[in-house]
C-alpha positions in Angstrom: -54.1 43.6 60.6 -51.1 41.3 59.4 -48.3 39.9 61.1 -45.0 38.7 61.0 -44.3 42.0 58.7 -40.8 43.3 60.4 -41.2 46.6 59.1 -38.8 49.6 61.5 -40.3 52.7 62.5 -38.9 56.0 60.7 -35.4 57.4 61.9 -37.1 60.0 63.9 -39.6 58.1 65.7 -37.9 56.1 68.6 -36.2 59.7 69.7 -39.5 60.7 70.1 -41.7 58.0 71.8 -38.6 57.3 73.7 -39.1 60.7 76.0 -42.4 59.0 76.8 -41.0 55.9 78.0 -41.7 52.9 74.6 -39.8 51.2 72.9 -41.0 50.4 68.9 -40.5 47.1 67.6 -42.2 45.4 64.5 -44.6 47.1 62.5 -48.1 45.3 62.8 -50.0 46.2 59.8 -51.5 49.3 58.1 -54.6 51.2 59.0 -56.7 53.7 57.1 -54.7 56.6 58.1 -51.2 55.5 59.6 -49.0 52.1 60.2 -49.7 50.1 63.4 -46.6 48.7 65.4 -45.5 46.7 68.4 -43.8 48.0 71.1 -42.9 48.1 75.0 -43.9 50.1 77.6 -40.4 50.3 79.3 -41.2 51.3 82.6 -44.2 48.5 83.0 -42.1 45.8 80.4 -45.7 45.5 79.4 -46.5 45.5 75.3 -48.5 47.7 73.8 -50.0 49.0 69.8 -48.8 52.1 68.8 -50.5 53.6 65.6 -48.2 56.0 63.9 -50.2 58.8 62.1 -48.4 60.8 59.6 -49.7 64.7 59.4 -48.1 65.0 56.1 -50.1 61.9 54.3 -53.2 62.3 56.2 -56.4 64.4 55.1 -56.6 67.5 57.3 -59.9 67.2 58.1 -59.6 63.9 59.4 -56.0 65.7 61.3 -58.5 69.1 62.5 -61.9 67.0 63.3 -62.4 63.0 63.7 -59.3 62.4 65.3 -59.8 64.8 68.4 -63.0 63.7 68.4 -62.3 60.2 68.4 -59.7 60.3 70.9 -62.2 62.3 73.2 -64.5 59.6 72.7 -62.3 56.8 73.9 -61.0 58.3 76.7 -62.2 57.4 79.9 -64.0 53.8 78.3 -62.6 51.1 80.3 -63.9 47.2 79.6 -62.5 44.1 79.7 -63.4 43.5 76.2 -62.6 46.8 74.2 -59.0 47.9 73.0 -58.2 50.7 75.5 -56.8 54.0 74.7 -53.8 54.6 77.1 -52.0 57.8 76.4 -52.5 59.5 72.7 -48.7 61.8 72.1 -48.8 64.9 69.0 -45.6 66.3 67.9 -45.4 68.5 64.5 -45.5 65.4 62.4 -47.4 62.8 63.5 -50.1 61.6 66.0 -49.5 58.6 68.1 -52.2 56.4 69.8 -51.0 54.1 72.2 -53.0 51.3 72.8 -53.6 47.6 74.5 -52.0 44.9 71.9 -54.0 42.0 70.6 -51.2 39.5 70.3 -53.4 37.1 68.5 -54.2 38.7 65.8 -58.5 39.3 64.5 -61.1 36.7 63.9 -61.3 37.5 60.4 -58.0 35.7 60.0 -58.9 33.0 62.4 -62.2 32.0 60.0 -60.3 32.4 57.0 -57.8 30.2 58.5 -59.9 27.3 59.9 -63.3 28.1 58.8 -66.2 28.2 60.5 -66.7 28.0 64.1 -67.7 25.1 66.7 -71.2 27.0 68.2 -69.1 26.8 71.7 -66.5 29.2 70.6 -69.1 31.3 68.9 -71.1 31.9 71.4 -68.0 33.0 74.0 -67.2 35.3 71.5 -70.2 36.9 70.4 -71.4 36.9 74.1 -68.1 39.0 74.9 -68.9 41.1 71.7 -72.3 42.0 73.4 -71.8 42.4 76.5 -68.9 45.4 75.2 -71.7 46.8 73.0 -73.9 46.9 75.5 -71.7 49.0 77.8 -70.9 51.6 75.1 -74.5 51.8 74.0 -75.1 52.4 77.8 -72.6 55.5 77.6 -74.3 57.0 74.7 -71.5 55.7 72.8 -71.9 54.0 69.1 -69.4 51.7 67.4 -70.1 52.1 63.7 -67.7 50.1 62.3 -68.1 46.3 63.7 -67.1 43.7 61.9 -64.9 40.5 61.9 -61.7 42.5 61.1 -62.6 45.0 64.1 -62.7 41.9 66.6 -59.2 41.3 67.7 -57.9 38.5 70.2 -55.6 38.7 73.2 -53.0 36.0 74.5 -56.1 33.8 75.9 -58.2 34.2 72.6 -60.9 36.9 74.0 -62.2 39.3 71.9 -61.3 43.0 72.4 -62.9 45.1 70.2 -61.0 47.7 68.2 -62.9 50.9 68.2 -60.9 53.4 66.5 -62.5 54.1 63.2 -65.8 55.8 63.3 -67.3 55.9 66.9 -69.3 58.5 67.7 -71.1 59.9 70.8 -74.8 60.6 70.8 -75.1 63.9 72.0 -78.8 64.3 74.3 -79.4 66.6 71.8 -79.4 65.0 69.1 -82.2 63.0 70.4 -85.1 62.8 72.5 -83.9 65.0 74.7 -85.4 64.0 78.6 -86.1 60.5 77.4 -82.9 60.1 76.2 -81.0 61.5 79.2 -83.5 59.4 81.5 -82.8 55.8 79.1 -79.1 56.9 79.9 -79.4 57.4 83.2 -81.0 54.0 84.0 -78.2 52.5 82.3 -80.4 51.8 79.1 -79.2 52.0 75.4 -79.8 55.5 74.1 -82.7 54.9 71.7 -84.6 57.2 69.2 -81.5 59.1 68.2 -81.5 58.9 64.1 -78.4 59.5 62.2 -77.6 59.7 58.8 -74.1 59.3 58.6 -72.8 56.1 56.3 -69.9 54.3 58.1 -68.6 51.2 57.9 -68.6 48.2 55.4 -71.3 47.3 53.3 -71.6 43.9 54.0 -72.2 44.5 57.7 -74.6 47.8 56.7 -78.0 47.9 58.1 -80.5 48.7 55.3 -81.5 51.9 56.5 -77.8 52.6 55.5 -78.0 51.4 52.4 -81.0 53.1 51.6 -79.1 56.3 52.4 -82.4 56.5 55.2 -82.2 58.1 58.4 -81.5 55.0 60.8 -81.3 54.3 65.2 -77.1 53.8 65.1 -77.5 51.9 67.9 -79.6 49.1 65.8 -77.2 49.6 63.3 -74.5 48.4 65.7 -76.6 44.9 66.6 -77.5 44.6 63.0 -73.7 44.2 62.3 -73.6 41.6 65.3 -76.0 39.5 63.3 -73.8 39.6 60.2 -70.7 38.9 62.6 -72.8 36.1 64.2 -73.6 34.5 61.1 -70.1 34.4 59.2 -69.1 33.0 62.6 -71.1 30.1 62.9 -71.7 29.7 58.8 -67.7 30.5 58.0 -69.3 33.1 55.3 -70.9 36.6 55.3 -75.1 36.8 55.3 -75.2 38.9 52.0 -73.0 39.7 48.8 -71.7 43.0 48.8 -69.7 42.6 45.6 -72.7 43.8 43.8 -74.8 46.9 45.6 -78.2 46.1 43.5 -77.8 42.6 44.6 -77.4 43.0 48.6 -80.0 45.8 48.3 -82.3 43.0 47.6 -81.1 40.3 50.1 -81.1 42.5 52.8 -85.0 43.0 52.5 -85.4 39.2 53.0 -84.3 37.1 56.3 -80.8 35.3 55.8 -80.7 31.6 54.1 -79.4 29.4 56.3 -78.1 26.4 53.8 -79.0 23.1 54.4 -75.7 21.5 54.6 -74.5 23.7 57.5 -77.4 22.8 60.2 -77.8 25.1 63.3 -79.5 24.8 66.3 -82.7 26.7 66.6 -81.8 29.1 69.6 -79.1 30.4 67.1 -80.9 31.3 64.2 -83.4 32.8 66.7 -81.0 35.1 67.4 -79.8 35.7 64.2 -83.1 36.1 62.8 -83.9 39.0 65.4 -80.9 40.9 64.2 -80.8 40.4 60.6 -84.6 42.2 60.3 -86.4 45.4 60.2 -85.2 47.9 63.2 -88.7 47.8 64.7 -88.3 43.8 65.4 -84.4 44.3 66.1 -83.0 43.7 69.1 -80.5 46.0 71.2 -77.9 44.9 73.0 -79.2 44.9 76.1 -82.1 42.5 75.1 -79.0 40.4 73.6 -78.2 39.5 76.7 -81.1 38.3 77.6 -81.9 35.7 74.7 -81.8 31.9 76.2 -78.3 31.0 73.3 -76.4 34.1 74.2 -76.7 34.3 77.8 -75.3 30.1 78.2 -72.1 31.5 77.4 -72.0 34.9 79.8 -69.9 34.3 82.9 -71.2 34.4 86.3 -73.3 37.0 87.7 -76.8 39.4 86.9 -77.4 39.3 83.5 -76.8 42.5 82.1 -74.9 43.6 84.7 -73.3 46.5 82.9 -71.2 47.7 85.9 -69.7 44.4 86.4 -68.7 44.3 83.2 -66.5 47.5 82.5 -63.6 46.5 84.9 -60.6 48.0 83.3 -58.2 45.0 82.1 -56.0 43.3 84.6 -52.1 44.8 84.7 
């Protein structure tokens, strides 16, 4: 999302978000369905996102069934490295979704900016990217939507991943039914649930996506972590989505690492096991427990989901 647009809020909208206690200040950026700005939380002076979703300009459907459904889904997710929903206000024309603030803008605009990364600040990042995936594909929870723009950065440059787009809950259901509820239970991702549903980008798409196949959203999710992982560390994405015939056909072969950009092995191991066909894939869980990714974890049980979900400090 930009910055440094100093946009004010319409006349009617401090009145309102004023009875709740924030103060707007500069708008942010734009979203698919409403303008993102800055503003304080008066009573904690702390600083917080507010998106701003007009009822007038927005598709009702969105308005009557993602929206609830989205905001349902993030409540009550708490981890150190996700953007947390705090309070979510409706009046008669507009939504608004109050939410941590990524001072530092995404890591899209970081690589753009200074290209690719040094491996060391690759792997803290994609080690915090996983270790967040891994507790919401714990919870039955699916992202759906990851991708460089979607990894934002806080005051001390740690991800926090901005989930409000297309994430969806996997229902028991909608699966296995016992094994999925037991795979839940023991803190496991939820596999074997298919979906059909295309979300996201197509450059970060899995190919069962593409395909228009029925595809495990869960894989999808760590397939997208292999397209994040290589732009990181290769300052470009995998594939070449400006032509659809074209990345249909990469896709079905590993990624070419070019010879100018060397990486060490234990990377493109990793990469390699993402980028591939969802029987060889690997979840996030067994993320954690590849050789590169864990040397930048932080202390403690690997995959150690509990650990992990402690709600940012205040």
């Amino acid at each position: 999302m930009g910055r440094g647009m100093a946009e004010v809020a319409p006349p009617a909208t401090p009145t309102v978000l004023e009875q709740f206690g924030y103060e707007l200040k500069q708008m942010l950026g734009h979203s698919t369905y409403g303008k993102v700005y800055k503003a304080v939380a008066c009573q904690q002076r702390a600083q917080v996102a507010i998106k701003v979703i007009s009822k007038r300009k927005t598709p009702e459907e969105y308005l009557r069934e993602l929206l609830p459904h989205h905001i349902q889904v993030l409540k009550g997710l708490h981890h150190k490295h996700l953007i947390t929903l705090y309070q979510a206000i409706e009046t008669t024309a507009r939504h608004y979704i109050i939410m941590d603030l990524a001072a530092s803008g995404n890591v899209l605009q970081r690589v753009q900016s200074q290209g690719p990364c040094p491996e060391s600040l690759a792997g803290h990042w994609f080690s915090q990217l996983v270790l967040c995936l891994a507790y919401l594909h714990s919870r039955a929870i699916v992202h759906r939507d990851l991708k460089l723009e979607n990894l934002l950065l806080d005051c001390q440059d740690n991800v926090k991943i901005s989930i409000f787009g297309f994430p969806q809950k996997v229902a028991p259901e909608d699966a296995n039914g016992e094994l999925l509820r037991a795979s839940m239970a023991a803190g496991a991702p939820a596999r074997g649930a298919l979906s059909q549903t295309f979300c996201g980008s197509y450059a970060y798409a899995c190919p069962g996506i593409l395909q228009a196949q029925a595809y495990d959203p869960f894989l999808a999710d760590t397939w997208s972590a292999g397209v994040i992982l290589y732009a990181l560390l290769l300052g470009h994405l995998p594939f070449d989505d400006t032509n659809l015939w074209r990345l249909l056909q990469q896709i079905q072969q590993p990624p070419i690492f070019p010879s100018w950009q060397p990486l060490p092995q234990e990377c493109k191991d990793v990469i390699l096991r993402l980028l591939c066909p969802a029987s060889q894939r690997l979840s996030a869980q067994e993320l954690l427990q590849t050789p590169w990714v864990s040397r930048f974890l932080p202390p403690g049980p690997l995959g150690d989901l509990p650990s992990a979900t402690e709600a940012p400090e205040t």
